[in-house]
PDB file as gemmi writes it, atoms N, CA and C in Angstrom:
CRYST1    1.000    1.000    1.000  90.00  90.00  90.00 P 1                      
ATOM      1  N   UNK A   1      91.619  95.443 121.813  1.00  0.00           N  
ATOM      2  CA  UNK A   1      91.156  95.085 120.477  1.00  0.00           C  
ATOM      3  C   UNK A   1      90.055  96.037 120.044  1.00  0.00           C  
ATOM      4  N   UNK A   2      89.747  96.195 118.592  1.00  0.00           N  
ATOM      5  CA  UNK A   2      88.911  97.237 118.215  1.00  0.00           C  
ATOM      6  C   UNK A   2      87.239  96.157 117.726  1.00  0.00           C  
ATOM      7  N   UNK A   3      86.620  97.031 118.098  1.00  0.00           N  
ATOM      8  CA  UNK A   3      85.286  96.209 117.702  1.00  0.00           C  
ATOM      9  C   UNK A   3      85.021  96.143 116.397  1.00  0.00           C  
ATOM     10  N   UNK A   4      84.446  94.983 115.916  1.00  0.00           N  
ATOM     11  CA  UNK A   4      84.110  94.521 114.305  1.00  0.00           C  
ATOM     12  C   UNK A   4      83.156  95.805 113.855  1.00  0.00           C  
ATOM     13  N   UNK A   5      83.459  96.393 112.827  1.00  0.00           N  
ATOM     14  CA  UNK A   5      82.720  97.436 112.094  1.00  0.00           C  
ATOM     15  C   UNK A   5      83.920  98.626 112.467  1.00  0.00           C  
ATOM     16  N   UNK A   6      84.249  98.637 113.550  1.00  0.00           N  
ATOM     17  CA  UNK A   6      84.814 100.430 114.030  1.00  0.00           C  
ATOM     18  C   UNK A   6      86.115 100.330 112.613  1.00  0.00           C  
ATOM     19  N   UNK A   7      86.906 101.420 112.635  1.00  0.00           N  
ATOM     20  CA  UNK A   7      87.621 101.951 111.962  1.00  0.00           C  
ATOM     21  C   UNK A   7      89.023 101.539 112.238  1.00  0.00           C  
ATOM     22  N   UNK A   8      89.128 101.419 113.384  1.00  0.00           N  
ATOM     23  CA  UNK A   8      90.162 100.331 114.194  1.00  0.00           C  
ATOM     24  C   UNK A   8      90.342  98.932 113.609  1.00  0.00           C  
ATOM     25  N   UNK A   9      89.114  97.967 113.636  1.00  0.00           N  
ATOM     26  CA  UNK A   9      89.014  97.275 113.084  1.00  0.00           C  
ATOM     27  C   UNK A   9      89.186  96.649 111.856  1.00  0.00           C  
ATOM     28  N   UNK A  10      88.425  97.724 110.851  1.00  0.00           N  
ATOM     29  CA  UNK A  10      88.760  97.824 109.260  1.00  0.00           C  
ATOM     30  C   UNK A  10      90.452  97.970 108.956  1.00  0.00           C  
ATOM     31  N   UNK A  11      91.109  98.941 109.468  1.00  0.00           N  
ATOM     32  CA  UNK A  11      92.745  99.417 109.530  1.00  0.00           C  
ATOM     33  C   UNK A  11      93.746  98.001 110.011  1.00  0.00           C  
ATOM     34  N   UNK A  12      93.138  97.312 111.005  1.00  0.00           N  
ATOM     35  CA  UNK A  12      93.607  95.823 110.948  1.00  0.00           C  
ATOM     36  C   UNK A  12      93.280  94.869 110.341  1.00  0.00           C  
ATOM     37  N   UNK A  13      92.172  94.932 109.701  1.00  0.00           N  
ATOM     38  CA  UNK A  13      92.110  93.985 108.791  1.00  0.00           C  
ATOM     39  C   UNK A  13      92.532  94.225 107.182  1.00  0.00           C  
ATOM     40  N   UNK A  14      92.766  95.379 106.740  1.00  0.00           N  
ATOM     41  CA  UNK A  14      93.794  95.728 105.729  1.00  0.00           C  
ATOM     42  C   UNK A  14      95.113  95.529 105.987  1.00  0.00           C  
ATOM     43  N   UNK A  15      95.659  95.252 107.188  1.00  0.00           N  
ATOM     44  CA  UNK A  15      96.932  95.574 107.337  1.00  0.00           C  
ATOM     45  C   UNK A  15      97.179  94.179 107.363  1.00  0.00           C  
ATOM     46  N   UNK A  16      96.296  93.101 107.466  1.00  0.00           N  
ATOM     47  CA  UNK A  16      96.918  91.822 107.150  1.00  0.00           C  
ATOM     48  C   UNK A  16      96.819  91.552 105.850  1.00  0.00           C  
ATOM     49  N   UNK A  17      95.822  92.076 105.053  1.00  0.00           N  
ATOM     50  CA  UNK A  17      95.931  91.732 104.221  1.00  0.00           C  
ATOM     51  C   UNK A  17      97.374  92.290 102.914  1.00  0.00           C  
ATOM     52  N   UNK A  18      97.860  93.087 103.644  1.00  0.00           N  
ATOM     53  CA  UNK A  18      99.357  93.469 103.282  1.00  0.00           C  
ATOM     54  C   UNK A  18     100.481  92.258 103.588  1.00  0.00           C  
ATOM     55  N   UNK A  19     100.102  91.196 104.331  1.00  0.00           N  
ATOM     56  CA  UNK A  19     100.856  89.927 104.015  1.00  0.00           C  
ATOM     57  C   UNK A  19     100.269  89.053 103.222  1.00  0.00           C  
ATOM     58  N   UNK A  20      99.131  89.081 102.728  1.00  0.00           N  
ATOM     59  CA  UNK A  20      98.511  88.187 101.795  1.00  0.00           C  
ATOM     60  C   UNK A  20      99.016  88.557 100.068  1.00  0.00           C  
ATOM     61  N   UNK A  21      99.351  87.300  99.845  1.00  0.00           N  
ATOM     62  CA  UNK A  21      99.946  87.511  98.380  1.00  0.00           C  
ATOM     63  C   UNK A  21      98.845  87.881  97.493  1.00  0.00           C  
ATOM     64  N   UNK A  22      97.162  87.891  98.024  1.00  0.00           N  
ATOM     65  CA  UNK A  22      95.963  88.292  97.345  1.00  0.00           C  
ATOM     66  C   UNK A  22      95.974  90.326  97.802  1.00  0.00           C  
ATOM     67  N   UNK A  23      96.830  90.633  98.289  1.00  0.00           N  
ATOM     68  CA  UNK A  23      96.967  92.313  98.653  1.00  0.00           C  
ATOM     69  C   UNK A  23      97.330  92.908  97.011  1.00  0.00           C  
ATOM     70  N   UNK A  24      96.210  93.927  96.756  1.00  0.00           N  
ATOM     71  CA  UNK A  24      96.596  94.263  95.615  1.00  0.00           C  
ATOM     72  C   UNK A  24      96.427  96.236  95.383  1.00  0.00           C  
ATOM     73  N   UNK A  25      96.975  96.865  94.904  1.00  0.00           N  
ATOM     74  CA  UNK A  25      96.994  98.561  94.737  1.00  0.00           C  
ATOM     75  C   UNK A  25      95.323  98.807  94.840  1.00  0.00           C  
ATOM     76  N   UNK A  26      94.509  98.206  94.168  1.00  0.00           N  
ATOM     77  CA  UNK A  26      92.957  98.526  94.291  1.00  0.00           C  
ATOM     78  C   UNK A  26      92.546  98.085  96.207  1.00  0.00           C  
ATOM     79  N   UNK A  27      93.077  97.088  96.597  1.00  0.00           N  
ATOM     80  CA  UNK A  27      92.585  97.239  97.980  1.00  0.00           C  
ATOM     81  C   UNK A  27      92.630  98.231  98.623  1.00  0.00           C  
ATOM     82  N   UNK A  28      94.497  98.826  98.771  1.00  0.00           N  
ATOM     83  CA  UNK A  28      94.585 100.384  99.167  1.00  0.00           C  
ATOM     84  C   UNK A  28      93.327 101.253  98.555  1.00  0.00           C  
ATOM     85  N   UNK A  29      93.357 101.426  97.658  1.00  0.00           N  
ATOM     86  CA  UNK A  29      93.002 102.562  96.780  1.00  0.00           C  
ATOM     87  C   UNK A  29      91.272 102.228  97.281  1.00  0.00           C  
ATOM     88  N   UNK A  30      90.676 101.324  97.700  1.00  0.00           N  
ATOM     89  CA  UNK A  30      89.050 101.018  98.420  1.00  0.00           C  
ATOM     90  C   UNK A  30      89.095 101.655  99.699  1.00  0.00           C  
ATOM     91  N   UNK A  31      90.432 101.029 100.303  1.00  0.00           N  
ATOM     92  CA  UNK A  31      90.643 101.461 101.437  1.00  0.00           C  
ATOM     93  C   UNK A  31      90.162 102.883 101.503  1.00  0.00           C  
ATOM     94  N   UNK A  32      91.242 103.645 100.377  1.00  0.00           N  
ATOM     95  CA  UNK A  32      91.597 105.033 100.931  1.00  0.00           C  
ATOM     96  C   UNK A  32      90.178 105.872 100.397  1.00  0.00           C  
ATOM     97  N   UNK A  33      89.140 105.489  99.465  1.00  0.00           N  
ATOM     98  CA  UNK A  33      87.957 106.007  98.862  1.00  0.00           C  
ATOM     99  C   UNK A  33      87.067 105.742  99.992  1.00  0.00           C  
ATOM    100  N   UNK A  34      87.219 105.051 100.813  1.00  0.00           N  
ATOM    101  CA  UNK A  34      85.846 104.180 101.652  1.00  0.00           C  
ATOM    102  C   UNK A  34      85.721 105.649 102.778  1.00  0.00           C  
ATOM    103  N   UNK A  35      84.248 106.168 103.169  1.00  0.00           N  
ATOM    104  CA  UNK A  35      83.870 106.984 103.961  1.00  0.00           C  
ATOM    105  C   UNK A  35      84.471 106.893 105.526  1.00  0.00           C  
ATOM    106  N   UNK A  36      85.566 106.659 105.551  1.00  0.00           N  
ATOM    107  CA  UNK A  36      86.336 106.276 106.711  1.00  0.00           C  
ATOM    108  C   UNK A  36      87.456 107.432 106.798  1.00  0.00           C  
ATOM    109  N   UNK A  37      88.335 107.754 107.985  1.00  0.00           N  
ATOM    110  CA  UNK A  37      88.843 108.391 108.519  1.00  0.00           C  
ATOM    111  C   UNK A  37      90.531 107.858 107.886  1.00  0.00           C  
ATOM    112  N   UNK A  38      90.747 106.513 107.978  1.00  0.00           N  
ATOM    113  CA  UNK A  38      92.014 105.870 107.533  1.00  0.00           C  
ATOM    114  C   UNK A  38      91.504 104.554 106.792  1.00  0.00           C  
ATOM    115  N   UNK A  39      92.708 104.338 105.604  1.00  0.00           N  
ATOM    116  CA  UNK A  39      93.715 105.503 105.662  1.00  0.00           C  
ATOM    117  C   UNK A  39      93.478 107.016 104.800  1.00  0.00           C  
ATOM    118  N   UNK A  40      94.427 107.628 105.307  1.00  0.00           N  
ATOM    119  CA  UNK A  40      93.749 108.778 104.504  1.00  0.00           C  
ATOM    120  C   UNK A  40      95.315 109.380 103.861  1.00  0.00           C  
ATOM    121  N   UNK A  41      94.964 110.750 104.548  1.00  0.00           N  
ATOM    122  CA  UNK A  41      96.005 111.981 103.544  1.00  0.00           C  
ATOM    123  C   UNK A  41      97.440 111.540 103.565  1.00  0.00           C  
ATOM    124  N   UNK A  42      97.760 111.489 104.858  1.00  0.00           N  
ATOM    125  CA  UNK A  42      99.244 111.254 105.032  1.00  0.00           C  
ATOM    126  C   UNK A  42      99.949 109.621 104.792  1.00  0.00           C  
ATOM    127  N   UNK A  43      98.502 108.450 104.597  1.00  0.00           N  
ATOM    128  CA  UNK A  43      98.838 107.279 104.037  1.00  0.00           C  
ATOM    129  C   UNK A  43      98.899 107.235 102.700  1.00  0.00           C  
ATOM    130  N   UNK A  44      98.186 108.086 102.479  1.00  0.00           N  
ATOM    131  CA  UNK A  44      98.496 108.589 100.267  1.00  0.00           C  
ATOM    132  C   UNK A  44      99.477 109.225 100.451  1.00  0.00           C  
ATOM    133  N   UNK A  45     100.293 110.151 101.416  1.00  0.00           N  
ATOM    134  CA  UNK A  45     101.253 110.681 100.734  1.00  0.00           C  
ATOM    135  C   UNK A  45     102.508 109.670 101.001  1.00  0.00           C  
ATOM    136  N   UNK A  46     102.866 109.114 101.934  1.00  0.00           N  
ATOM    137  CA  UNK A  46     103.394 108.236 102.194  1.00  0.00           C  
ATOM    138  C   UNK A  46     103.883 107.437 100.969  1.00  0.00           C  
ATOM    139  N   UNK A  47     102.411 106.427 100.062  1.00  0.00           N  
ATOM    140  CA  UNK A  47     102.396 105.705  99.482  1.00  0.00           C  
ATOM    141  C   UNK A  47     103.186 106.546  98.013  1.00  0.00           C  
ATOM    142  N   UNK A  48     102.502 107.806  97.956  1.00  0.00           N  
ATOM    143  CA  UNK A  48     103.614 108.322  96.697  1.00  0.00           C  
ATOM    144  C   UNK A  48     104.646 108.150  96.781  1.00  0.00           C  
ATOM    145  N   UNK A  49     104.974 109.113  98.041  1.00  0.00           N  
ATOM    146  CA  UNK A  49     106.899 108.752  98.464  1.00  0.00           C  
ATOM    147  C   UNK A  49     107.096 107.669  98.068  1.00  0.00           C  
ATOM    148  N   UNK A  50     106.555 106.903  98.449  1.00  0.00           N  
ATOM    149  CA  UNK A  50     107.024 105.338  98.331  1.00  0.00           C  
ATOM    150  C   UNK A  50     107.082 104.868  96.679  1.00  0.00           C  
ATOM    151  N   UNK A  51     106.695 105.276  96.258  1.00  0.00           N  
ATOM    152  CA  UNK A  51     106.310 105.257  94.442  1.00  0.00           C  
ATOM    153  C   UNK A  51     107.485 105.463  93.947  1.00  0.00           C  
ATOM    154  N   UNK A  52     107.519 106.988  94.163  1.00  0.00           N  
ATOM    155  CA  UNK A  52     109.107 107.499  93.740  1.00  0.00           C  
ATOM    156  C   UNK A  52     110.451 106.961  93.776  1.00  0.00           C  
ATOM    157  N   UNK A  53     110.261 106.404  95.114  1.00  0.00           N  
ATOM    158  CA  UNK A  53     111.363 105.696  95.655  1.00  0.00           C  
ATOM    159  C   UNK A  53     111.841 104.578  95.182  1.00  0.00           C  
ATOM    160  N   UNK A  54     110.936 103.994  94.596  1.00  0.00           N  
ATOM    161  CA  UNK A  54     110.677 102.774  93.643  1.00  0.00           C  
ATOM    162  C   UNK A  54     111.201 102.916  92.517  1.00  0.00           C  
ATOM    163  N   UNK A  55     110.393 103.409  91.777  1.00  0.00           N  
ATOM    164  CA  UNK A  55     111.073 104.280  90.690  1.00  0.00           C  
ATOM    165  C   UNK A  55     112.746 104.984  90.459  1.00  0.00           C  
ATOM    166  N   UNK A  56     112.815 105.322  91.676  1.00  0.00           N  
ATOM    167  CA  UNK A  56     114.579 105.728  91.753  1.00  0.00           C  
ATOM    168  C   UNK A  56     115.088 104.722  91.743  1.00  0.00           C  
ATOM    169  N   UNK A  57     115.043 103.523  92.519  1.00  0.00           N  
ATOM    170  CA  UNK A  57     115.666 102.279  92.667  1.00  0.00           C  
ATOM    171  C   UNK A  57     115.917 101.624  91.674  1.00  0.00           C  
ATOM    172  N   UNK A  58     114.245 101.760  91.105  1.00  0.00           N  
ATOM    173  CA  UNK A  58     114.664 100.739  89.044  1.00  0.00           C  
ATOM    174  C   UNK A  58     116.140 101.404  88.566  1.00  0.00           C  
ATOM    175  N   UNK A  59     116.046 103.037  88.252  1.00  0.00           N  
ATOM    176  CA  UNK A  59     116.615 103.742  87.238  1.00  0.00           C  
ATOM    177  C   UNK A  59     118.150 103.609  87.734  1.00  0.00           C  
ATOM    178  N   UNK A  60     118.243 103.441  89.034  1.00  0.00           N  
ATOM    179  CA  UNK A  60     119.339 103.407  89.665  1.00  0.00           C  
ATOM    180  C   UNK A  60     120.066 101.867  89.599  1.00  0.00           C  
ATOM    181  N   UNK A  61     118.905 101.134  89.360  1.00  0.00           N  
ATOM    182  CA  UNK A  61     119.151  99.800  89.466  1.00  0.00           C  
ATOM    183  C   UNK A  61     119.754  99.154  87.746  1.00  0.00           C  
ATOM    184  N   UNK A  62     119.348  99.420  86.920  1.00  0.00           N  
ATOM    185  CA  UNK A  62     119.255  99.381  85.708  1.00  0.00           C  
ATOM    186  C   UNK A  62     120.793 100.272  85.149  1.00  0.00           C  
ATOM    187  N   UNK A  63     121.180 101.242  85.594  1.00  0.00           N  
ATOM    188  CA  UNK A  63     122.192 102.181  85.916  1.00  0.00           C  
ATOM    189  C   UNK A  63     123.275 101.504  86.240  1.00  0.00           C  
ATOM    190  N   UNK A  64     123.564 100.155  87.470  1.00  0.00           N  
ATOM    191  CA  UNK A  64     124.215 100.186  88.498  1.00  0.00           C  
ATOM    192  C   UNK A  64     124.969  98.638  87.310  1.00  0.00           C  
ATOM    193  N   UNK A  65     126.418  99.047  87.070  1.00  0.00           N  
ATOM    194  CA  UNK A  65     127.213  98.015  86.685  1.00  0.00           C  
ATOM    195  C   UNK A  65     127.064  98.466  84.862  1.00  0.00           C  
ATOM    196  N   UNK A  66     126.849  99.132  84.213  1.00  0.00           N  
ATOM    197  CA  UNK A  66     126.433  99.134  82.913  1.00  0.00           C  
ATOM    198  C   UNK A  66     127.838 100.207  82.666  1.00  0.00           C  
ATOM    199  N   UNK A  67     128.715  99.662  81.635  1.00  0.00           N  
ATOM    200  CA  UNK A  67     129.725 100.333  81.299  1.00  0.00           C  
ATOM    201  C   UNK A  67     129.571 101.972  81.250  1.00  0.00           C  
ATOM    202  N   UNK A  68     128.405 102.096  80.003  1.00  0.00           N  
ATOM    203  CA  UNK A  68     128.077 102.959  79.239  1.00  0.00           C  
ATOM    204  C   UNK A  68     128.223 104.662  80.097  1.00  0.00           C  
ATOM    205  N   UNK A  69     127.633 103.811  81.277  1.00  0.00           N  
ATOM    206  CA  UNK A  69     127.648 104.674  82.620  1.00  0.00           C  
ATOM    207  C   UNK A  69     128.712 104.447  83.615  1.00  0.00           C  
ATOM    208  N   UNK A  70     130.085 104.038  83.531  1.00  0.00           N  
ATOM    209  CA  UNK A  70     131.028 103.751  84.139  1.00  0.00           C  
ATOM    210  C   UNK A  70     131.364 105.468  85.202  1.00  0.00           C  
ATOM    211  N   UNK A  71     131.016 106.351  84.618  1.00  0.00           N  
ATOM    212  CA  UNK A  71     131.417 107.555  85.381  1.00  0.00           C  
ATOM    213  C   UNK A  71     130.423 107.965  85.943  1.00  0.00           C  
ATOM    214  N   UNK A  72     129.474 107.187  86.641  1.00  0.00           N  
ATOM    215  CA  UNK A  72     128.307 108.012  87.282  1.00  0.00           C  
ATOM    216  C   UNK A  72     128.194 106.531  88.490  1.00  0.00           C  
ATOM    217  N   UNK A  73     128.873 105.174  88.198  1.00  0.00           N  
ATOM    218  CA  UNK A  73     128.411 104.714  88.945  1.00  0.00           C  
ATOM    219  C   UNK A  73     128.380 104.744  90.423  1.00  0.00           C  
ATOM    220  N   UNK A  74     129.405 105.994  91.189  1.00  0.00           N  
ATOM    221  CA  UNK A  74     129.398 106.094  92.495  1.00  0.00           C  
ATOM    222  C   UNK A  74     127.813 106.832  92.840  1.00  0.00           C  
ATOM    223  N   UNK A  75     127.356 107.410  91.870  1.00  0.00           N  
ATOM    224  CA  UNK A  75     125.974 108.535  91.978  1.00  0.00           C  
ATOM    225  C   UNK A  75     125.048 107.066  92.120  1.00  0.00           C  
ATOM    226  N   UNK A  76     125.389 106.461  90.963  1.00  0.00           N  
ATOM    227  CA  UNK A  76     123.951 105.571  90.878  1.00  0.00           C  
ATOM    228  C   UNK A  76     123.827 104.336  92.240  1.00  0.00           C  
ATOM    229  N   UNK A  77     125.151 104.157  92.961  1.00  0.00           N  
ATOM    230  CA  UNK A  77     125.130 103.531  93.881  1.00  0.00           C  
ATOM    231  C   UNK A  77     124.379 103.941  94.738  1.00  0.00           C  
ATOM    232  N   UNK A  78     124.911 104.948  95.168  1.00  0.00           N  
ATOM    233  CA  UNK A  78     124.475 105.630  96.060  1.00  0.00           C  
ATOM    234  C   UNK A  78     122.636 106.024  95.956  1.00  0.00           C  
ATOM    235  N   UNK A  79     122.355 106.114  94.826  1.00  0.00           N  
ATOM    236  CA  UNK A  79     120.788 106.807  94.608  1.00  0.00           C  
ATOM    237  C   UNK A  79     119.919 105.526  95.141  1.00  0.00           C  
ATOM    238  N   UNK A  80     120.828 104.089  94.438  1.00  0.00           N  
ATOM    239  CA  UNK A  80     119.883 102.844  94.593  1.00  0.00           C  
ATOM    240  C   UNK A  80     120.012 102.890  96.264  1.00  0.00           C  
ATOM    241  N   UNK A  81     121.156 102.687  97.400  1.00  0.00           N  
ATOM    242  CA  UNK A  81     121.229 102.478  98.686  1.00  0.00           C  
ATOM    243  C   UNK A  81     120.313 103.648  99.402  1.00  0.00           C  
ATOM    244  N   UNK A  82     120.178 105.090  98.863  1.00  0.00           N  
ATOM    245  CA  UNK A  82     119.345 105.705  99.420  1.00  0.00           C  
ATOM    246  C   UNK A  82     117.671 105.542  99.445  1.00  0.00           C  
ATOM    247  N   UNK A  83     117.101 105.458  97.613  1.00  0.00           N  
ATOM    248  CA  UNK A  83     116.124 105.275  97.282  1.00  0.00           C  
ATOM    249  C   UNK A  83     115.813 103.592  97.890  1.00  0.00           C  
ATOM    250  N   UNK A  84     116.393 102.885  98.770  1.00  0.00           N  
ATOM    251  CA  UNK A  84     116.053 101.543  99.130  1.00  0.00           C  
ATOM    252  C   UNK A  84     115.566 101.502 100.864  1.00  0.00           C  
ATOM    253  N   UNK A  85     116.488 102.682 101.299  1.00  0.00           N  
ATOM    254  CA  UNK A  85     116.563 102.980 102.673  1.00  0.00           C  
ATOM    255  C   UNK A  85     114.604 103.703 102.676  1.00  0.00           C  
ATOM    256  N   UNK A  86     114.932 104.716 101.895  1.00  0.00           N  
ATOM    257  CA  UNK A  86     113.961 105.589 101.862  1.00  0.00           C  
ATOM    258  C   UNK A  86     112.269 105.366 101.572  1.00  0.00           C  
ATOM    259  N   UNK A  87     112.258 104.154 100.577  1.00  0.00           N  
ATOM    260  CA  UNK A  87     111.284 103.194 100.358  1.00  0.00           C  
ATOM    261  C   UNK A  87     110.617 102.882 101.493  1.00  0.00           C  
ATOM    262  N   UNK A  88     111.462 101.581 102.118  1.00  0.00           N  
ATOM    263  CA  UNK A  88     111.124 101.218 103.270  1.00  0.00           C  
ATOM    264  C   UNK A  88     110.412 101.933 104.754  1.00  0.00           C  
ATOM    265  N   UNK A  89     111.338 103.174 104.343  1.00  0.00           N  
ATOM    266  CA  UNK A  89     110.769 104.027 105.649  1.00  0.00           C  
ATOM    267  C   UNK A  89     109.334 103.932 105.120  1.00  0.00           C  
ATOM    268  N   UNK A  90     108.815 104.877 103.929  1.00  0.00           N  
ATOM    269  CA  UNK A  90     108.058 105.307 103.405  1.00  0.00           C  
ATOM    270  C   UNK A  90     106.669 104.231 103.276  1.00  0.00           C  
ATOM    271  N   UNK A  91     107.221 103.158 103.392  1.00  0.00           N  
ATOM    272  CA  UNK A  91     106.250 101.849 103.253  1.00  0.00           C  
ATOM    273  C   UNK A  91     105.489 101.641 104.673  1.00  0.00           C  
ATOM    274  N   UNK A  92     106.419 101.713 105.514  1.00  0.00           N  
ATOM    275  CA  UNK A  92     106.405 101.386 106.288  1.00  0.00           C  
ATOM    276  C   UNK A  92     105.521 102.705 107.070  1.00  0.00           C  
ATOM    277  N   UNK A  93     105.429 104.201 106.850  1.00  0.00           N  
ATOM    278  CA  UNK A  93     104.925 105.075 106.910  1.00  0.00           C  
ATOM    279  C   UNK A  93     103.588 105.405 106.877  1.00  0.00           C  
ATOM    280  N   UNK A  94     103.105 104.465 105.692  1.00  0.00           N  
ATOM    281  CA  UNK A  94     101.821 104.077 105.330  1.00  0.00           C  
ATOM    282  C   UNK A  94     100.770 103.246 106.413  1.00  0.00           C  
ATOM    283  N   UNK A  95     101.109 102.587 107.134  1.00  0.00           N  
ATOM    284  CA  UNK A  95     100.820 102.040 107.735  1.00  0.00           C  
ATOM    285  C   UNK A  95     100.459 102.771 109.269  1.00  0.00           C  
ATOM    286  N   UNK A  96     101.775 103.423 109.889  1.00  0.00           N  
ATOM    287  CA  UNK A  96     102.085 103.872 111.100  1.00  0.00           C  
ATOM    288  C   UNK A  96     101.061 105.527 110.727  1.00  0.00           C  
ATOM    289  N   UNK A  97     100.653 105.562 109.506  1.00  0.00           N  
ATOM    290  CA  UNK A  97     100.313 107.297 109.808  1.00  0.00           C  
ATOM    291  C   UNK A  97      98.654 106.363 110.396  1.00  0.00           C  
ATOM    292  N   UNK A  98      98.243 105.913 109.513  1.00  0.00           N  
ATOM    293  CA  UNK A  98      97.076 105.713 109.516  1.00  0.00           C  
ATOM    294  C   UNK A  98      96.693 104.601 110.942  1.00  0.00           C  
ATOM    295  N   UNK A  99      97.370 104.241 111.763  1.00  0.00           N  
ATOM    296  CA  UNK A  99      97.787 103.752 112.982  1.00  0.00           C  
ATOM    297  C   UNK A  99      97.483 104.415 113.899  1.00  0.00           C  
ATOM    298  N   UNK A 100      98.284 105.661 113.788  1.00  0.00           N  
ATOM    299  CA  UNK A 100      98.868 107.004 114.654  1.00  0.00           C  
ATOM    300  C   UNK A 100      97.326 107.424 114.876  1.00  0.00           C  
ATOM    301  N   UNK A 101      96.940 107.607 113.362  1.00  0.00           N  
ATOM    302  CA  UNK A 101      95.594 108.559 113.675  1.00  0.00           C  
ATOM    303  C   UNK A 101      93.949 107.701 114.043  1.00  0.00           C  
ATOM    304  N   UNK A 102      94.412 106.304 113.737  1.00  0.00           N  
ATOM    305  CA  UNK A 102      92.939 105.836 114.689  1.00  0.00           C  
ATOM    306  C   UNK A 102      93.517 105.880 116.173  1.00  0.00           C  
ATOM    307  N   UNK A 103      94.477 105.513 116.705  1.00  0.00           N  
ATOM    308  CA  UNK A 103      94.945 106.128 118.520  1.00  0.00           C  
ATOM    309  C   UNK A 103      94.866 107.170 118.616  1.00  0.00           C  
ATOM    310  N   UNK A 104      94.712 108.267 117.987  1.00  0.00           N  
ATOM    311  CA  UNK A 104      94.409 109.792 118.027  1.00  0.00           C  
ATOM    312  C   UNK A 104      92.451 109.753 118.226  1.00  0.00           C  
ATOM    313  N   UNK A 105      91.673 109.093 117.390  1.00  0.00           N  
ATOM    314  CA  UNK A 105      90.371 108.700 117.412  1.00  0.00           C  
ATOM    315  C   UNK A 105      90.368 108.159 118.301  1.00  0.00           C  
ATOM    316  N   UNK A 106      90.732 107.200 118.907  1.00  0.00           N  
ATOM    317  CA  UNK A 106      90.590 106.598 120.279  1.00  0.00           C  
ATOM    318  C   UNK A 106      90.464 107.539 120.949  1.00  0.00           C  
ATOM    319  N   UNK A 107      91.511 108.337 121.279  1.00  0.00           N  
ATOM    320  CA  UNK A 107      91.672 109.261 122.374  1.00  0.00           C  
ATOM    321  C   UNK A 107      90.686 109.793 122.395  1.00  0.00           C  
ATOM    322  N   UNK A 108      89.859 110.410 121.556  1.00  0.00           N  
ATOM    323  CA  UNK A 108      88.903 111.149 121.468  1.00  0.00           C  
ATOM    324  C   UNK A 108      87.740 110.246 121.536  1.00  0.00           C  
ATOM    325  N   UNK A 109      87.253 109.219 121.626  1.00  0.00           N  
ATOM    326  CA  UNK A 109      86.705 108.435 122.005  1.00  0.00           C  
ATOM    327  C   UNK A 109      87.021 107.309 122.124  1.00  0.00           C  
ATOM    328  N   UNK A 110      86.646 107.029 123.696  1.00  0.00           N  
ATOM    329  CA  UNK A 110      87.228 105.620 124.140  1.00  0.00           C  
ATOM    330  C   UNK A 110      86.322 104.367 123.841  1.00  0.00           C  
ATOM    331  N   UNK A 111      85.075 104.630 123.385  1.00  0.00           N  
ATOM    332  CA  UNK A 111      83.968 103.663 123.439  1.00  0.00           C  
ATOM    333  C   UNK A 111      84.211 102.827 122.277  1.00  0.00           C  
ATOM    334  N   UNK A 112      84.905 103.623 121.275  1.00  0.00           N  
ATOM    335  CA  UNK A 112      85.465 103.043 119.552  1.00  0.00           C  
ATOM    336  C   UNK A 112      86.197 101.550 120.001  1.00  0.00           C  
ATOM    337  N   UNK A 113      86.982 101.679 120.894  1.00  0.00           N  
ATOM    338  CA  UNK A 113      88.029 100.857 120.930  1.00  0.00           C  
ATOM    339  C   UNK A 113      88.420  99.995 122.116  1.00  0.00           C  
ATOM    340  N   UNK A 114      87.842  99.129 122.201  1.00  0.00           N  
ATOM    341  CA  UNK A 114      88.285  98.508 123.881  1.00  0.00           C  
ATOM    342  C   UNK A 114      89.126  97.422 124.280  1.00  0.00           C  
TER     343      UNK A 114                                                      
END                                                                             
């Protein structure tokens, strides 16, 4: 377990609050401003990916069954099943970078984390 205050600590206690229906884009976004190590670069980039992906899914989603577009719907299938796959990774990315790199801080000091 990581001690109350360390960086370890803070990174688990955001990460529950990602099951709390009170988890909101400004928590990340404190998170990622706060003089701390995580989350950082590769949990913002993550979270874009993840944006995009979102975004593909609507357009794809909105797309998917609409006459108008009867000749594209194998594309738009396909964009929504990818952009859904791809999300998830990407969500899920957010989490594991900024994970990865306080066990990388550990390593480099063991006293952080016991």
């Amino acid at each position: 377990t990581c001690k109350r205050g360390s960086v370890g600590y803070r990174l688990l206690e955001e990460a529950d609050k990602t099951t709390n229906s009170d988890y909101t884009p400004d928590a990340f976004l404190d998170a990622l401003a706060a003089p701390t190590a995580t989350p950082g670069g590769g949990s913002a980039a993550a979270l874009a990916g993840a944006l995009a992906a979102a975004l593909s899914q609507m357009v794809a989603g909105v797309t998917v069954g609409k006459k108008k577009y009867a000749d594209v719907q194998d594309q738009a299938e396909s964009v929504l099943s990818w952009a859904t796959m791809l999300r998830a990774q990407l969500s899920a990315a957010i989490q594991n970078d900024a994970a990865a790199f306080e066990s990388l801080m550990a390593a480099f000091s063991p006293a952080r984390c016991v």
